[in-house]
C-alpha positions in Angstrom: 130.2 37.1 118.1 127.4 34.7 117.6 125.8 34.9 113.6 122.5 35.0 113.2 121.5 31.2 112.6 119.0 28.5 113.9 120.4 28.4 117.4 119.5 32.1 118.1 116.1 31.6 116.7 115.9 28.3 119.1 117.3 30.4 122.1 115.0 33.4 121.3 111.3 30.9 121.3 112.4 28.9 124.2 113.0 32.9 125.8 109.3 33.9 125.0 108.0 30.4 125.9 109.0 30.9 129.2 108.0 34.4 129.5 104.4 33.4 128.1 104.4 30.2 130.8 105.5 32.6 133.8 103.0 35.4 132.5 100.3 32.4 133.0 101.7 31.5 136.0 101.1 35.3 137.3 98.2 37.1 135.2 96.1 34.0 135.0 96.7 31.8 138.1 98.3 34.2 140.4 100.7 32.2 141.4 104.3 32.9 140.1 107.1 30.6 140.7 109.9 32.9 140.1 110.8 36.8 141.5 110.4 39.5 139.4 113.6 40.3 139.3 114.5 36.9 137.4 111.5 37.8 135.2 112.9 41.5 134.3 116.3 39.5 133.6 114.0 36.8 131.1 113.1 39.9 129.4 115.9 41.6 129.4 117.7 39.1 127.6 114.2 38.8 125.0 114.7 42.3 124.1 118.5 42.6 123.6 118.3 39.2 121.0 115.0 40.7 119.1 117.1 44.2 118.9 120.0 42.1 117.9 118.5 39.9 115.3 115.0 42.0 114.2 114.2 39.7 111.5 113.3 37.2 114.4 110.8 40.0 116.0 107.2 38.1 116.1 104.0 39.9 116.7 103.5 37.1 119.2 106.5 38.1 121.3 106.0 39.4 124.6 108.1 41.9 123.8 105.3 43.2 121.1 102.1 44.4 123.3 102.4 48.2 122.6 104.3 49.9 119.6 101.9 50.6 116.4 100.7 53.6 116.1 97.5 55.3 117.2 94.4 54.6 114.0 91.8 57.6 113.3 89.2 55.0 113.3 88.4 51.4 114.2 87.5 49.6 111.4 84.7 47.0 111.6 84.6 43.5 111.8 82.2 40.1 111.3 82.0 38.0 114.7 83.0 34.4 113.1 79.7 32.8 115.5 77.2 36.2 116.7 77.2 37.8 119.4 73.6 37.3 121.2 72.8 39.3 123.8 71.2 37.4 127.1 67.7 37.0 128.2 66.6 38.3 131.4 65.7 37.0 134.9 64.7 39.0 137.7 63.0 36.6 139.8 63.3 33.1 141.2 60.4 32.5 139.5 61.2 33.4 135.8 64.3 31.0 136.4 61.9 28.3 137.3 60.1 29.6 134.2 63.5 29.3 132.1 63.7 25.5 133.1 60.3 24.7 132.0 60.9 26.1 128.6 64.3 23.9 128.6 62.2 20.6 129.4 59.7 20.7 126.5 62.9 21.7 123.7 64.5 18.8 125.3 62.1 16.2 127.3 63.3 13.4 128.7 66.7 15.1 128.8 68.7 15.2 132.8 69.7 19.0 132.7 72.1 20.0 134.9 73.7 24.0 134.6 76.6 25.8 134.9 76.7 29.2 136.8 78.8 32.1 136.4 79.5 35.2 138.3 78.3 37.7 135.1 81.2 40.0 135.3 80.3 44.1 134.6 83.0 45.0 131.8 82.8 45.6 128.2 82.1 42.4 126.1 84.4 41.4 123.2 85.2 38.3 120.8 89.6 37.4 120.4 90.3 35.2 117.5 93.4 32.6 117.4 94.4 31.2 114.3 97.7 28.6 114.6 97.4 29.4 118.5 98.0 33.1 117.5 96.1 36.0 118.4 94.7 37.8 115.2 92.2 39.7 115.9 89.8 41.4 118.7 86.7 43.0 118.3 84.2 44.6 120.5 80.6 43.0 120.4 78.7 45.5 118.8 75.3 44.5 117.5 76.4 41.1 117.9 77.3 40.2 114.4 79.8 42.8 113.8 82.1 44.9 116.3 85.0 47.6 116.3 88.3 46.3 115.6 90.5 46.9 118.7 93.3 44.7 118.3 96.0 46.6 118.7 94.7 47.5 122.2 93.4 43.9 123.1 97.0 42.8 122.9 98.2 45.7 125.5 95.9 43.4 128.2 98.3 41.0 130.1 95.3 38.1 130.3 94.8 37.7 127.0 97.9 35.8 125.6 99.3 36.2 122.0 100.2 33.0 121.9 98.3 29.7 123.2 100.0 27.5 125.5 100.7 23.5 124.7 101.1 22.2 121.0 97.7 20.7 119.9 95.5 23.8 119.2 92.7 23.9 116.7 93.3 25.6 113.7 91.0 28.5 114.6 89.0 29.6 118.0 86.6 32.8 118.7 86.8 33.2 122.2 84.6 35.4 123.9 84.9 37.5 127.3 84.7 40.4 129.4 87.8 43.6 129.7 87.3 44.7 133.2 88.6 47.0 135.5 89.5 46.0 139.5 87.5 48.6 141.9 90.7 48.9 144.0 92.5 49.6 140.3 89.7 51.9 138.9 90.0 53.5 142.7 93.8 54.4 142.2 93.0 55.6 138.6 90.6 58.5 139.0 92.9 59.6 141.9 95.2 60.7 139.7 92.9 61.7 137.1 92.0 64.0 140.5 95.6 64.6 141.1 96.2 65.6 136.8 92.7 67.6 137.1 91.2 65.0 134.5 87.7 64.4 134.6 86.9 61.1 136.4 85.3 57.7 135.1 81.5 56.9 136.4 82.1 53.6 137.1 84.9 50.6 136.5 82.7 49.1 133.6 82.8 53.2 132.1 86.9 53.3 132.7 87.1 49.4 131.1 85.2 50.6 127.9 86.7 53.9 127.4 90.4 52.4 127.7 89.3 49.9 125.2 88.6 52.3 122.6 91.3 54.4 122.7 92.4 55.6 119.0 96.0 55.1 120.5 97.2 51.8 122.4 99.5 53.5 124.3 96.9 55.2 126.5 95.0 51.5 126.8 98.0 50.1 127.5 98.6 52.6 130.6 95.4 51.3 132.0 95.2 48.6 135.0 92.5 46.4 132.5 92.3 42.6 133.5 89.7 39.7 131.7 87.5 36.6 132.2 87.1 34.6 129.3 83.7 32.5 129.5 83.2 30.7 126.1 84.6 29.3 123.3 83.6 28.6 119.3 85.6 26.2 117.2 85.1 26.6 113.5 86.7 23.4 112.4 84.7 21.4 115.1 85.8 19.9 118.4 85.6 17.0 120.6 83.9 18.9 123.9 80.6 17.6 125.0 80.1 20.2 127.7 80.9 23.6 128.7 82.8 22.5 131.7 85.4 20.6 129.6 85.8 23.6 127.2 86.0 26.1 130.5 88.6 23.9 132.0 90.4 23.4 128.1 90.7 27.5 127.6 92.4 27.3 131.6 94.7 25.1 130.4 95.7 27.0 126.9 96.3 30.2 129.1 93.2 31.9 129.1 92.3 33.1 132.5 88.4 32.1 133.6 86.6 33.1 136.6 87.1 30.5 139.6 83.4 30.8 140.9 81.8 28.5 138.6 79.5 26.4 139.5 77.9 23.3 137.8 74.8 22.5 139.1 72.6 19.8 139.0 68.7 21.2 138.4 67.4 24.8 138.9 67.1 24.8 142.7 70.9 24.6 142.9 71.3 27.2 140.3 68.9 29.4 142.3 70.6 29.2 145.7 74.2 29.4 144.4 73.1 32.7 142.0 71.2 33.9 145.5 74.6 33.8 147.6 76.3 36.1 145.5 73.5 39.2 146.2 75.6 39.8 149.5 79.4 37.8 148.5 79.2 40.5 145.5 80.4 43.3 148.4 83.7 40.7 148.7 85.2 41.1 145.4 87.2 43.3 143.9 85.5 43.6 140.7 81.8 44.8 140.1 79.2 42.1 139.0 75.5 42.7 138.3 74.1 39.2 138.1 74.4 35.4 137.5 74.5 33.4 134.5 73.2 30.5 134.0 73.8 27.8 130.9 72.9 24.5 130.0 76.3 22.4 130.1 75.8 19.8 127.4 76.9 20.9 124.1 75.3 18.9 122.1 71.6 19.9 124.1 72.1 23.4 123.4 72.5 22.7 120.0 69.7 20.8 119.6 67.8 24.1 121.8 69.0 26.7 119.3 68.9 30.4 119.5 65.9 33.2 118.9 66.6 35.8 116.7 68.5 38.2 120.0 69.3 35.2 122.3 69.9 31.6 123.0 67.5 29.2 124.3 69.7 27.2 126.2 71.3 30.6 128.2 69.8 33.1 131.0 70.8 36.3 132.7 69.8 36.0 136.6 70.2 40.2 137.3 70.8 41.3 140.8 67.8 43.1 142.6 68.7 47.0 143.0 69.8 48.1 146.3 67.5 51.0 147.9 67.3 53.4 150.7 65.7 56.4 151.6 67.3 60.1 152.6 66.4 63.4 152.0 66.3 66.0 149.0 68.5 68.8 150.4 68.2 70.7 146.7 67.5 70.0 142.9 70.2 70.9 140.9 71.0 71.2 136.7 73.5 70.2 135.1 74.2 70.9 131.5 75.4 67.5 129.4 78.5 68.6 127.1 75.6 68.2 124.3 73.2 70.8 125.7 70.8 68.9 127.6 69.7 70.3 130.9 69.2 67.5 133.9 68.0 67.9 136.7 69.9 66.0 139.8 68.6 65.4 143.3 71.2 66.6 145.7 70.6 64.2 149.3 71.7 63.7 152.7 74.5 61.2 152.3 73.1 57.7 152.6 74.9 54.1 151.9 74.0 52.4 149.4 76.1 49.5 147.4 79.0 49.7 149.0 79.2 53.5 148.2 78.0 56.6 149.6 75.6 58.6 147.8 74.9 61.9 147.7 73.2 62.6 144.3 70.6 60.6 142.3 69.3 61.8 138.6 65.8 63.3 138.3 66.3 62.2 134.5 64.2 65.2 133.1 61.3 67.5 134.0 58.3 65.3 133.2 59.7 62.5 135.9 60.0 65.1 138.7 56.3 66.2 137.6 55.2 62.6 137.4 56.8 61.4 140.7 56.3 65.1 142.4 59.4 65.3 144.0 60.1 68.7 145.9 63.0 70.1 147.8 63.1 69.0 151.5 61.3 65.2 150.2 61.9 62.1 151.8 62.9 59.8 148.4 63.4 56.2 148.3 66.8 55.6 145.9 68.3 52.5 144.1 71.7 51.3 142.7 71.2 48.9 140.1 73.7 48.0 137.7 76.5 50.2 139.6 75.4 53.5 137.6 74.3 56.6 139.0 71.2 56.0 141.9 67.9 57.4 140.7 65.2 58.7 142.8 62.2 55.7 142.9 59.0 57.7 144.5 58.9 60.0 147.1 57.7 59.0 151.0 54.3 61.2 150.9 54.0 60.0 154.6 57.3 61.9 155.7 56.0 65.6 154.1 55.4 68.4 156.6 54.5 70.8 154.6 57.8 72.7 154.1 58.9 70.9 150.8 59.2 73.2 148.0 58.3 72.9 144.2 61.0 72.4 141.8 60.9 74.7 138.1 62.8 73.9 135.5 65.1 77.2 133.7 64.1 79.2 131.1 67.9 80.3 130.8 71.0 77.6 131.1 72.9 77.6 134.5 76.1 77.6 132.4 75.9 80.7 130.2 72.4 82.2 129.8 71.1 81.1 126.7 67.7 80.9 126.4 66.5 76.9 126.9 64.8 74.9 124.3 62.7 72.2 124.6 61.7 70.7 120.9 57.9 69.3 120.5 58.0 65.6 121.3 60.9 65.3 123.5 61.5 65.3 127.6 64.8 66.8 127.3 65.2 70.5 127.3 68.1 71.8 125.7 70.6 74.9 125.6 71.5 75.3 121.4 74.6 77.7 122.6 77.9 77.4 120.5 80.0 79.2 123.2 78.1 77.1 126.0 81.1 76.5 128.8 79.0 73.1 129.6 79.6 72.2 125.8 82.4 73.5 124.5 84.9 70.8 124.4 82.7 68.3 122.4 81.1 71.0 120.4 85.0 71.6 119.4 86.3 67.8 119.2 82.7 67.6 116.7 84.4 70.8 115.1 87.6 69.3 114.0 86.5 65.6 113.4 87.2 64.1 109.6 83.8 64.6 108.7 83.4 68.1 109.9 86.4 70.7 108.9 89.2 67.6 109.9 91.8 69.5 111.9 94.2 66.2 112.0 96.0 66.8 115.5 92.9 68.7 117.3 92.5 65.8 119.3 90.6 65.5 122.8 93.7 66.4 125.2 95.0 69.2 123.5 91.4 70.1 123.3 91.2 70.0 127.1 94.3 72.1 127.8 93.5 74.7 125.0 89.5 75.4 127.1 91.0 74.6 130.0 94.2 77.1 129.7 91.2 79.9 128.3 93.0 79.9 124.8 89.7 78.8 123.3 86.1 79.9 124.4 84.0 79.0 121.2 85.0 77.2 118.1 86.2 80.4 116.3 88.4 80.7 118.0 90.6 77.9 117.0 91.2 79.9 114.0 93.2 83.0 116.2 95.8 80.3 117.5 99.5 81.3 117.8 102.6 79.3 117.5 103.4 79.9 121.2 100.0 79.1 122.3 100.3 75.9 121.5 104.1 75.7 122.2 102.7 76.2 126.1 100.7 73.5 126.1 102.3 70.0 127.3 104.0 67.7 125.1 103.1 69.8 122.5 106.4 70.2 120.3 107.0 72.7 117.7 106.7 70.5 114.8 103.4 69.4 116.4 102.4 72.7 116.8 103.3 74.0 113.2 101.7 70.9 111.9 98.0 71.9 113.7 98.3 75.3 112.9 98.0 74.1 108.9 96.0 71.7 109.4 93.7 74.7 111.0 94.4 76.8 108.0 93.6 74.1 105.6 90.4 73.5 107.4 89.0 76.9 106.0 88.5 75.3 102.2 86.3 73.0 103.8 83.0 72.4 101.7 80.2 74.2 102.8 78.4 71.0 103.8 81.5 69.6 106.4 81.0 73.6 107.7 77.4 73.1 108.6 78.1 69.5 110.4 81.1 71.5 112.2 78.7 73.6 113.1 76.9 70.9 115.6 73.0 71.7 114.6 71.0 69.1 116.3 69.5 66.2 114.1 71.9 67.6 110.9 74.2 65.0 110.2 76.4 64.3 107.5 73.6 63.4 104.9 71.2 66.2 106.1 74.2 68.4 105.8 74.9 67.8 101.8 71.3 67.7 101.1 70.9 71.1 102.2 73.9 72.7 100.8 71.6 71.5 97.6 68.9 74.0 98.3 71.1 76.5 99.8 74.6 77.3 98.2 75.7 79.7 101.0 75.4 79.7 104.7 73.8 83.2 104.4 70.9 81.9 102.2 70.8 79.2 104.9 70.5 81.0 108.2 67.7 82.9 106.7 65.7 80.4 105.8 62.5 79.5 107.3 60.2 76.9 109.4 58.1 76.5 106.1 60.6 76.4 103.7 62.9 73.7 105.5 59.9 70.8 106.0 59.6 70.9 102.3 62.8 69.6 101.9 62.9 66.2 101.1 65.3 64.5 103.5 64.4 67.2 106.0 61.6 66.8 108.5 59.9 68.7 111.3 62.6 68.1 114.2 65.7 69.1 112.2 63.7 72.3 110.7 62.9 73.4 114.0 66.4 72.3 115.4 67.8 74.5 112.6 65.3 77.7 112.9 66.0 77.8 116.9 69.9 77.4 116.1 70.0 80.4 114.3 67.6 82.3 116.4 70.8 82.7 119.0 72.2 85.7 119.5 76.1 84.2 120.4 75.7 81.6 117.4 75.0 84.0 114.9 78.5 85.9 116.6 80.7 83.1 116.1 79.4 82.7 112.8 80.3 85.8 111.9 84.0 85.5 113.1 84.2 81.9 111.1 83.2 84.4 108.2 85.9 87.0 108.9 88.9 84.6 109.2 88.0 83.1 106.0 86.3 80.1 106.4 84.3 78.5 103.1 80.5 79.7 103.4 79.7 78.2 99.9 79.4 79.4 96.2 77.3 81.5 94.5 74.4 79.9 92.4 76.4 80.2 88.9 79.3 78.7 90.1 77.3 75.7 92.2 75.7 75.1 88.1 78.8 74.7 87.0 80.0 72.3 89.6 77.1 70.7 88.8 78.3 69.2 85.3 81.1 66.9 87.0 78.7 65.1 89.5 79.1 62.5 87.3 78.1 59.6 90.6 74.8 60.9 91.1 72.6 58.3 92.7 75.4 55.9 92.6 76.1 53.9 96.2 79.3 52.7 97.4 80.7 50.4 99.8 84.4 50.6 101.1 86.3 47.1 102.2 90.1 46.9 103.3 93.3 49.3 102.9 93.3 52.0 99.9 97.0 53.0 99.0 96.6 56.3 97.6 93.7 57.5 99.5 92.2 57.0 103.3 88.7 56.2 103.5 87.6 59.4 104.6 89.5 60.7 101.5 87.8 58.4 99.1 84.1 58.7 100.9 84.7 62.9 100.5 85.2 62.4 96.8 82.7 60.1 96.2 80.6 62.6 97.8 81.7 65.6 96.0 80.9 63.8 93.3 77.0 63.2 94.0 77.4 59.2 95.4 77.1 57.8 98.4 79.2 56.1 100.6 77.4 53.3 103.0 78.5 50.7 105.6 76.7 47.5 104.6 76.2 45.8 100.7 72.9 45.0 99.5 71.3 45.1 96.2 71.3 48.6 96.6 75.0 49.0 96.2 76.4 50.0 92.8 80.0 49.1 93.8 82.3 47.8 96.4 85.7 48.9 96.4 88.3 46.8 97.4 91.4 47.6 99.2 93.9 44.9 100.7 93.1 42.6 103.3 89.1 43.2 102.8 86.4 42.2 105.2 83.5 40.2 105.2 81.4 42.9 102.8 84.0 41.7 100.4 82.6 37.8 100.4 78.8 39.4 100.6 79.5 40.8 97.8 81.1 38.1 96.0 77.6 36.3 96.9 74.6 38.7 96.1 76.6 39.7 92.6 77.3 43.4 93.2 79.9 45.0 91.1 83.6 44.6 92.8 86.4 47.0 91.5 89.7 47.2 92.8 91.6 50.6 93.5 92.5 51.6 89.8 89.5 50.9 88.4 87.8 53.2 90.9 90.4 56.0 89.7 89.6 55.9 86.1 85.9 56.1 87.2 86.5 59.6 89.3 88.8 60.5 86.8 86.1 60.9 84.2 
């Protein structure tokens, strides 16, 4: 038997360095050199060693792209260089414009430009430190994002380790998660075949893979990436974007191969033109050209506005139109209440795709463009999302058409429809709404609602879809062997939701009235008016008037409130959450006496890293119970930051603007006053 020792730590690198060279050779160049059989046999013989010697196991390892577990939330990160969103062009002419505007940063400068094909997928930002991968992150506003490493690393294209010895210290690369049409194609089949609802769109199916709370569900996903620029920290020797494309090739990054470097605008412009029809030929969806400055040190000297670089433009594709007919106008109800009206047509071409519904977006745009039923309508497809109705061919009328009206009732269940003063959108408030139901439930049981840990969307699905659920009360008449029939649902799973269920009922009255999913009331409005009204009772009485004097509480969420309460199957459910016990707040003598213990009254707080005794929805609920508040960003406003281990960026903002830090057990002995 060979002892652990140096030779099987030698034997098990050389192992994944050839596994990471032949997943190059395959992910990133298409082009493998050996079968897959003698590839299963490389990592065969990976996995036996690691099992046989774990203290060897690397996160780096090939072996390692799926195993943690599922998080309840992504945390957020700081983008080591932001995030700027692109510019727009839309015509030859604003390129020409673009140019211009280059020439007088830079006169007496040659420019020439690189073009890229600008890929439709979900944007995000992979750091490497020691040719490691560390961390991913979506783009977000561009100067933070959501933390999805875990699932970044289930993406064969992105390596988790860099190729060749001489890497920088640190590099931020930046790129698009995609989805292949033929891929996205054989995934909503059997979303069809599983009677799963389907994705809109590749770029729809990219992101929502992405941010799965569990990598094992992103990891089941056919996602593939482009990578089309770099940052280095430390510095670097490039001195142009081609070098650095050609550099993040050659360290195992794959890049698109229809790049272009141009020598002046006009070349830009006809190369970004003869992709408008080649687009049709690939097998991924793009929705434009961009185009960049290639010299480094020139686009440096340019700079950046306050949203977007100088040196940097977005050519977008014209949208693709037709014209058909309106065969009927149709609503659907949005799984938040909102009524839209959709044009159904004669079945016309249009992108590659046949069409045979385009939005109406809301009753004012069907007034303004007067579209009736048995119109002639000229569509578009732009950006690959659903086709909208551009005007209607007067021209074609014969008199036959008929005018659409929007419902006073919902389509789905009856309820009388809403439309609040100020807004286009008209709205059923139902709680037992079938349209609704499963996101007025996953709202239900979220952490900062009544947090049913183990409610989570698919057994969510099966429990409405199955009929055991029809409204959110009724959650609370679950059996063991209802949820013992639903699939891989095993009894310790199902014993652990049912308290988790129970446990919900001591709720506070304020994570009751979020649950409850009132328009406009979020988790702040929510506490503030558990201040004013210490039961639900006292609350569902109250009035237009009395709500707008609330400070915190304006016009839209008083009237949000009133009409929420004015429905007859709300009140209902209501009264059943009453029944089976749930938490419908204190009476006025015991709420004064609560009242002596809120000792954090006006007191803001910041949370940073990994708490060991509490999760942050733990902490941010007791800080909250105690009067404070808990907020996402540290200004001068903040009283304290808490730091856990491995804290973020508002750790070091903190450090610098001189707010209070305290660790963990000083933030005990101050709730424990």
């Amino acid at each position: 038997m060979i002892s652990p020792s140096n030779n099987i730590k030698k034997k098990i690198e050389e192992l994944r360095e050839k596994i990471r060279y032949h997943n190059y050779r395959y992910y990133v160049l298409d082009d493998p050199i050996i079968s897959d059989v003698e590839y299963d046999q490389l990592m065969k013989e990976l996995i036996e060693l690691e099992k046989k010697y774990p203290q060897y196991i690397s996160s780096s390892s090939p072996t390692q792209r799926v195993g943690v577990e599922p998080v309840s939330e992504f945390a957020t990160v700081r983008h080591i260089t932001p995030m700027f969103s692109l510019s727009n062009a839309f015509s030859d002419e604003e390129l020409i414009a673009f140019d211009q505007r280059i020439k007088k940063l830079v006169p007496q400068q040659k420019i020439d430009y690189v073009v890229e094909l600008k890929i439709d997928g979900l944007a995000v930002a992979l750091v490497y430190e020691n040719g490691i991968f560390t961390r991913g992150a979506t783009r977000g506003d561009g100067i933070t994002g959501e933390e999805i490493t875990s699932n970044l690393r289930t993406i064969k294209t992105i390596p988790l380790k860099l190729l060749g010895k001489d890497i920088p210290y640190r590099i931020e690369v930046y790129g698009e998660v995609y989805m292949k049409k033929s891929d996205f194609e054989k995934l909503n089949e059997e979303r069809m075949k599983n009677e799963e609802s389907l994705f809109a769109n590749p770029r729809n199916a990219s992101a929502g893979s992405v941010r799965q709370l569990d990598p094992r569900i992103t990891a089941q996903r056919p996602l593939d990436t482009f990578i089309y620029r770099a940052t280095f920290p430390e510095g670097h020797n490039f001195n142009n974007h081609m070098e650095v494309l050609n550099y993040l090739k050659k360290i195992g990054f794959k890049v698109n191969p229809h790049i272009k470097l141009c020598q002046d605008i006009k070349e830009s412009i006809n190369y970004s033109q003869e992709w408008i029809e080649k687009r049709e030929d690939l097998d991924y969806e793009i929705d434009g050209m961009v185009i960049k400055v290639n010299s480094l040190s020139l686009r440096e000297e340019m700079g950046s506005t306050t949203r977007s670089p100088r040196w940097a433009i977005a050519y977008k594709f014209p949208a693709q139109q037709t014209t058909t007919k309106v065969r009927d106008i149709i609503v659907q109800v949005g799984r938040t209440g909102a009524l839209t009206p959709v044009a159904t047509l004669e079945p016309v071409r249009i992108s590659g795709s046949t069409v045979q519904r385009a939005t109406l977006h809301n009753e004012d745009e069907i007034k303004r463009k007067d579209v009736r039923i048995g119109d002639t309508v000229l569509i578009q497809k732009a950006g690959e999302v659903i086709p909208e109705v551009v005007k209607v061919v007067i021209e074609k009328r014969t008199g036959q058409e008929k005018e659409f009206i929007m419902p006073s009732e919902c389509p789905e269940c009856g309820a009388k429809v809403f439309r609040p003063e100020g807004e286009v959108v008209s709205r059923c408030n139902s709680l037992s709404c079938p349209a609704q139901i499963k996101e007025r439930i996953r709202h239900f049981a979220s952490r900062d609602a009544m947090d049913i840990e183990g409610l989570g969307p698919a057994i969510i699905d099966q429990l409405v879809e199955k009929g055991l659920i029809r409204d959110i009360s009724d959650l609370y008449f679950l059996k063991r062997d209802d949820l013992i029939s639903l699939e891989r649902m095993a009894e310790k799973s199902a014993d652990n939701l049912l308290v988790a269920i129970e446990k919900s009922k001591k709720k506070s009255l304020a994570h009751l009235i979020y649950g409850l999913g009132i328009r406009y009331v979020g988790v702040h409005s929510s506490e503030v008016i558990t201040r004013y009204y210490t039961t639900l009772y006292k609350f569902r009485k109250a009035n237009l008037e009395e709500l707008v004097k609330i400070n915190e509480i304006g016009p839209k969420i008083a009237e949000s409130i009133v009409l929420f309460f004015k429905e007859k199957d709300n009140l209902d459910i209501i009264e059943k959450l009453r029944k089976v016990g749930l938490n419908f707040g204190q009476e006025e003598e015991k709420r004064e006496k609560g009242k002596e213990v809120q000792i954090l009254t006006g007191k803001q707080f910041v949370l940073t890293g990994t708490l060991k005794d509490f999760t942050r929805s733990q902490a941010k609920e007791i800080i909250s119970e105690l009067g404070g508040r808990v907020t996402s960003t540290v200004s001068k406003k903040t009283d304290y930051v808490v730091v856990g281990d491995d804290p973020g960026s508002k750790y070091q903002k903190a450090q610098k603007i001189g707010v209070p830090i305290i660790n963990e057990e000083e933030f005990k002995k101050i709730i424990a006053k």
